[in-house]
C-alpha positions as CSV (number, residue, x, y, z in Angstrom):
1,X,85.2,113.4,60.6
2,X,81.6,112.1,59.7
3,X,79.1,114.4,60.4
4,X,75.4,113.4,59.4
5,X,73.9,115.6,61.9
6,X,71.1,117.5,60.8
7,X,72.3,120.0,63.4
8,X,75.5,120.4,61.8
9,X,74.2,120.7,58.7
10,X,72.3,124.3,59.8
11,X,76.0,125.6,59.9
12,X,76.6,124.8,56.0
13,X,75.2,125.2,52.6
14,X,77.4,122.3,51.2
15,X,76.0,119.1,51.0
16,X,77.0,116.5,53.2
17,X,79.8,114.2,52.6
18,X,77.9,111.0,52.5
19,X,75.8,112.7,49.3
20,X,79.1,113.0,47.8
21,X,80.4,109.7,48.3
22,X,78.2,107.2,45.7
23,X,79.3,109.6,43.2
24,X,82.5,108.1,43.4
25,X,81.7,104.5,43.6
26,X,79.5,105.1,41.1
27,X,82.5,106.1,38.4
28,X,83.6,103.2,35.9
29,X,86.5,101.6,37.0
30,X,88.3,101.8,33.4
31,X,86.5,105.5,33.2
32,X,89.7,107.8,31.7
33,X,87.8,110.7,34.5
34,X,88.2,109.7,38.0
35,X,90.9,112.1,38.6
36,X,87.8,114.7,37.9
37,X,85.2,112.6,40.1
38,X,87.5,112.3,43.0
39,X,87.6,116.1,43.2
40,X,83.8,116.3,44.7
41,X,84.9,113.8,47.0
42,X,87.5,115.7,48.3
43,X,85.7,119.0,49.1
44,X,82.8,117.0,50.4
45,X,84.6,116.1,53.5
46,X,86.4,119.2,53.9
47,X,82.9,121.0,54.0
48,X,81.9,117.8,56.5
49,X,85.5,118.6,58.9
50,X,85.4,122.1,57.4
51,X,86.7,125.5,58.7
52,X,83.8,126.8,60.6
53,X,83.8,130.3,61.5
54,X,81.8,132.8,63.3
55,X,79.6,134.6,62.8
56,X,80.5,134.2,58.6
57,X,79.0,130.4,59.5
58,X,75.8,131.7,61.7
59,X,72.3,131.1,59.6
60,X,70.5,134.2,59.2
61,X,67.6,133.4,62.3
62,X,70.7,133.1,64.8
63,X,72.5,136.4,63.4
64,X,69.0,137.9,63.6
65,X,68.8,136.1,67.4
66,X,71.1,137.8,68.7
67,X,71.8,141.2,67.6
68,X,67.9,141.4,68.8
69,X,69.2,140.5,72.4
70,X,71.8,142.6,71.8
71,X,70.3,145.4,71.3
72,X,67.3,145.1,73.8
73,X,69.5,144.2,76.5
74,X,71.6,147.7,75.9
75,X,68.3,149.5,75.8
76,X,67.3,147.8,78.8
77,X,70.6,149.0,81.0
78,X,70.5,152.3,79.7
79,X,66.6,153.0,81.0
80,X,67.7,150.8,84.6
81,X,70.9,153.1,84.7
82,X,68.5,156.6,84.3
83,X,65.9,154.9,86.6
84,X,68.7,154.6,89.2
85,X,70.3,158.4,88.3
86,X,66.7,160.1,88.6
87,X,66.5,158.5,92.6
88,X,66.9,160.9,95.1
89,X,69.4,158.6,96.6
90,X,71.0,155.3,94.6
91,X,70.1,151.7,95.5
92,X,72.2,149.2,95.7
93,X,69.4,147.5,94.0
94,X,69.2,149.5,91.0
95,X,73.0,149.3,90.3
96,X,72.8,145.3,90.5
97,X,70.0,145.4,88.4
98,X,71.6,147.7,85.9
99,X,74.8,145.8,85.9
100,X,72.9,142.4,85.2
101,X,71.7,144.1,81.7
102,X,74.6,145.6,80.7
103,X,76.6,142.3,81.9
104,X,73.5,140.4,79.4
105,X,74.0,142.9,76.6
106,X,77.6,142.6,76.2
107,X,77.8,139.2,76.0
108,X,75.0,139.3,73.5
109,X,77.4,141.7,71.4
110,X,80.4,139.6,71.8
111,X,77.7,136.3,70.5
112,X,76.8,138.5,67.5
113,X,80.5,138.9,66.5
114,X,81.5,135.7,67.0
115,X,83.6,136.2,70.3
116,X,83.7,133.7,72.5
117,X,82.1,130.8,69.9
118,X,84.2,127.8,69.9
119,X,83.0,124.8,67.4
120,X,83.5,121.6,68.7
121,X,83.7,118.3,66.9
122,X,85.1,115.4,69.2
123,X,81.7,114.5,70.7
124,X,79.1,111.7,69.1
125,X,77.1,114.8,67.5
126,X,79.2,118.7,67.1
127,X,78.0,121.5,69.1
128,X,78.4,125.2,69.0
129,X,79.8,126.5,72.6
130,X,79.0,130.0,73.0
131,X,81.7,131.0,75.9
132,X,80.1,134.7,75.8
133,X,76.9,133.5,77.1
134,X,78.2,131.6,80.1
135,X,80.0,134.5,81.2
136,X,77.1,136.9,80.6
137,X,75.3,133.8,82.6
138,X,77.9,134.2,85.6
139,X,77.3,138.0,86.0
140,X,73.6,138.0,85.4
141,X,72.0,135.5,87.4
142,X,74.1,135.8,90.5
143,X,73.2,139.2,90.4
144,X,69.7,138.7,90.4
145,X,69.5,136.4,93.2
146,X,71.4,138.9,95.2
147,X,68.3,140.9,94.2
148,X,65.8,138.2,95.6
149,X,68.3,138.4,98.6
150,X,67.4,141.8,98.8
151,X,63.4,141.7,98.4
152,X,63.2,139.0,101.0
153,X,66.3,140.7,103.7
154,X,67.9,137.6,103.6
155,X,71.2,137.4,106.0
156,X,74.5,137.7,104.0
157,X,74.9,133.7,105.0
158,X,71.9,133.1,102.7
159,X,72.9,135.4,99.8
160,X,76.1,133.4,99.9
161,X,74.9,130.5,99.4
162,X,72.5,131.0,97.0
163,X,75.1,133.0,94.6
164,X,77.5,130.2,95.4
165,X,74.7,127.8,94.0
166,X,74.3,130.0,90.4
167,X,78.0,130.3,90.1
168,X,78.6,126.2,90.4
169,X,75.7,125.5,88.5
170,X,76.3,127.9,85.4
171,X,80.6,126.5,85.6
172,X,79.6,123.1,86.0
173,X,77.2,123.7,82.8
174,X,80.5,124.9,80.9
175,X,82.5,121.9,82.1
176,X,79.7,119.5,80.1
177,X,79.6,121.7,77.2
178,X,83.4,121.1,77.3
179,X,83.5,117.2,78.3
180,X,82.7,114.5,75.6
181,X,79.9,111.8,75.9
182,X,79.2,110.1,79.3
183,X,81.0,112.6,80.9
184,X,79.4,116.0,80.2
185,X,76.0,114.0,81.2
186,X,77.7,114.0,84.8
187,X,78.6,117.2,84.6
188,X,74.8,118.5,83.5
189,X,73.6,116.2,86.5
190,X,75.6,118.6,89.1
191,X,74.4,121.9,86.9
192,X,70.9,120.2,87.6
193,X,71.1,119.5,91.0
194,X,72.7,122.9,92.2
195,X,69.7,124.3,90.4
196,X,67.2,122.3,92.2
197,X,69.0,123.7,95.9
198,X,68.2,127.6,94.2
199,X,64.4,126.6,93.6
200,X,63.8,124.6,96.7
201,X,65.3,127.8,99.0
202,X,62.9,130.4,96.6
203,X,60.0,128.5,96.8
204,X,60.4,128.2,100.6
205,X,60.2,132.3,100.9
206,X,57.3,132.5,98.7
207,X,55.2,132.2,101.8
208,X,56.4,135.5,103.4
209,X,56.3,137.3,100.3
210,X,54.0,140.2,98.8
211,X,52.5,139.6,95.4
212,X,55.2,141.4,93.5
213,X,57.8,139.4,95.0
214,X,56.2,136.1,94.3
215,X,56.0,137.1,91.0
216,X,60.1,138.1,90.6
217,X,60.6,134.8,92.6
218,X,58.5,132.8,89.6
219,X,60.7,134.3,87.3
220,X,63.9,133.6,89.3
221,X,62.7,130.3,89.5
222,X,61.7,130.1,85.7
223,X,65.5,131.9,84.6
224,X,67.1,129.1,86.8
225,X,65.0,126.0,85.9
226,X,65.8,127.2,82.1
227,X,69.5,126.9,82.1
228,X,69.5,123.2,82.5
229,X,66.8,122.6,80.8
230,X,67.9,124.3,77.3
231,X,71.6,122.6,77.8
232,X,70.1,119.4,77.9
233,X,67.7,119.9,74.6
234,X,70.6,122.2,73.1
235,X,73.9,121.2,71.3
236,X,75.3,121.1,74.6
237,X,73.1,118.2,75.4
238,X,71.1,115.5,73.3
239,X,70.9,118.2,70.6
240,X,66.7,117.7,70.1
241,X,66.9,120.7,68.5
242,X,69.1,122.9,66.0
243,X,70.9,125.8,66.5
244,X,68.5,128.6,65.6
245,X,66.0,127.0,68.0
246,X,68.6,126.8,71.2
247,X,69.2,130.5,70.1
248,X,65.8,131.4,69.8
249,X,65.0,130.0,73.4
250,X,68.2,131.7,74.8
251,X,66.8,134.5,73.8
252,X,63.7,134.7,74.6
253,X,64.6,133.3,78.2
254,X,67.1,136.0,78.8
255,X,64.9,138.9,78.0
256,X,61.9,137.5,80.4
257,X,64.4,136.7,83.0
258,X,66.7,140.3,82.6
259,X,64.3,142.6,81.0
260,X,61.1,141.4,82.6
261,X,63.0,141.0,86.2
262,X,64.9,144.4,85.8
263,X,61.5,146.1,84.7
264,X,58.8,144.8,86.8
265,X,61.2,145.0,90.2
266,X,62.1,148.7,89.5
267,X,59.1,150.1,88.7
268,X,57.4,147.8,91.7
269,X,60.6,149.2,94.0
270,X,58.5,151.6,96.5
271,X,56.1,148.7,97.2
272,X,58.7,146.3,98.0
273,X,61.3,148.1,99.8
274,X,59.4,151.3,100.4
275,X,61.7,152.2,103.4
276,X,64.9,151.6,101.4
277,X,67.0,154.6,100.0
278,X,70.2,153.1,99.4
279,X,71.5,153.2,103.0
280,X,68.9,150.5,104.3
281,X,70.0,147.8,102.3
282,X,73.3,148.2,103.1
283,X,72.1,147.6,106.7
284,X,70.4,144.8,106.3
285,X,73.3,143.3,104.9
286,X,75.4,144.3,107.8
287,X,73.1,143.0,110.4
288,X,73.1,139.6,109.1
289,X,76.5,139.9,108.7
290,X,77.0,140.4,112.4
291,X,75.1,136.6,112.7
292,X,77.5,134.5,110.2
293,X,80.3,134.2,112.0
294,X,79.2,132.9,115.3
């Protein structure tokens, strides 16, 4: 397979085939050494098709990525998981919040090592598929909308939807990173539009909420808005930019969205849900769950 992708070419310290090629042509016909020429050929497509592994195939800025995440995200569950010991009473709160990290962390770990990275060449341009993030994706986000669900005391109709939302739009994200050309772009399209239904039902709480909870909604919003977005400029999608860069922006996105969410919603609990103990929101879930079924 032919790949002049710059993008590709991040994965490899080999020269491309198509350098290798004029060498060849280049040889004398009668030349008693093109036995010896046609050997650079050779290798030149088998580092163009070649066995790409991970992470012994990562650049450095992408091994550097994500045992950053990695480790941030641990530290992150660890101080929600005290936060949530040190309470008089737990919160179902604080346990979602923790579990979102620790859900964020391990697939971070698994990225690092290379678990969960498939490498796939039957598109118009290759692309890396990290598996590990869109199940650390599934866990996470749904999670933290069941926090917004919380903050705002929506009915358990609500917080079903709006999980439901997360969880098509994140698998329907994986389908295109798993579809070839034409059809993936349908694929992202759905991812997009279930996206849309998550930010249009935030922004209409915004309205009833305090100051702290319009800004967790903004980063809801932001974390949600940025899963498209980065497929589409990713590998994944038109691949604008190179790995390190879709990395880089992964990164960066899950530790505002995790850390930053996780963080600025603990310590702003009391203010939020200052009547809340664990028992409460359990209640509020139960009353709306009295309402669905009618």
């Amino acid at each position: 397979i032919n790949m002049p992708s710059s993008y590709f070419q991040m994965l490899q310290d080999e020269a491309p085939a198509e350098d290798a090629a004029p060498a060849e042509d280049a040889a004398p016909a009668d030349d008693a050494a093109p036995a010896d020429d046609a050997a650079p050929a050779d290798a030149a497509p088998a580092a163009g098709n070649g066995e790409v592994t991970f992470p012994d195939d990562y650049p450095n800025s992408v091994k550097h990525f994500l045992l950053l995440g990695a480790i941030a995200l641990f530290v992150g569950a660890i101080v929600f998981m005290v936060l949530n010991v040190i309470r008089p009473k737990k919160t179902v709160s604080h346990s979602v919040t923790f579990i979102m990290a620790a859900a964020s962390a391990l697939s971070y770990y698994a990225m690092w090592t290379g678990l969960g990275v498939s490498y796939k060449t039957t598109d118009t341009t290759p692309r890396v598929i990290f598996f590990s993030r869109y199940f650390g994706h599934l866990i996470s986000m749904p999670l933290m909308i069941v926090d917004m669900c919380l903050i705002y005391k929506l009915e358990v109709a609500e917080l079903v939807a709006l999980v439901g939302y997360d969880v098509v739009m994140i698998l329907a994200g994986l389908m295109g990173a798993l579809s070839v050309h034409g059809h993936k772009w349908l694929w992202w399209c759905v991812s997009g539009g279930f996206a849309v239904l998550i930010v249009v039902a935030l922004l209409q709480k915004l309205q009833s909420g305090e100051d702290a909870a319009k800004i967790l909604t903004y980063i809801t919003i932001f974390a949600t808005l940025g899963f498209p977005l980065i497929w589409l400029l990713g590998s994944e999608g038109t691949a604008a930019v190179g790995l390190s860069q879709e990395v880089g922006l992964i990164a960066v996105g899950d530790l505002i969205s995790v850390l930053g969410f996780g963080f600025y919603f603990l310590l702003n609990y009391d203010a939020l849900l200052p009547e809340e103990e664990g028992g409460e929101e359990t209640e509020a879930l139960q009353e709306g769950d009295s309402q669905q079924y009618v």
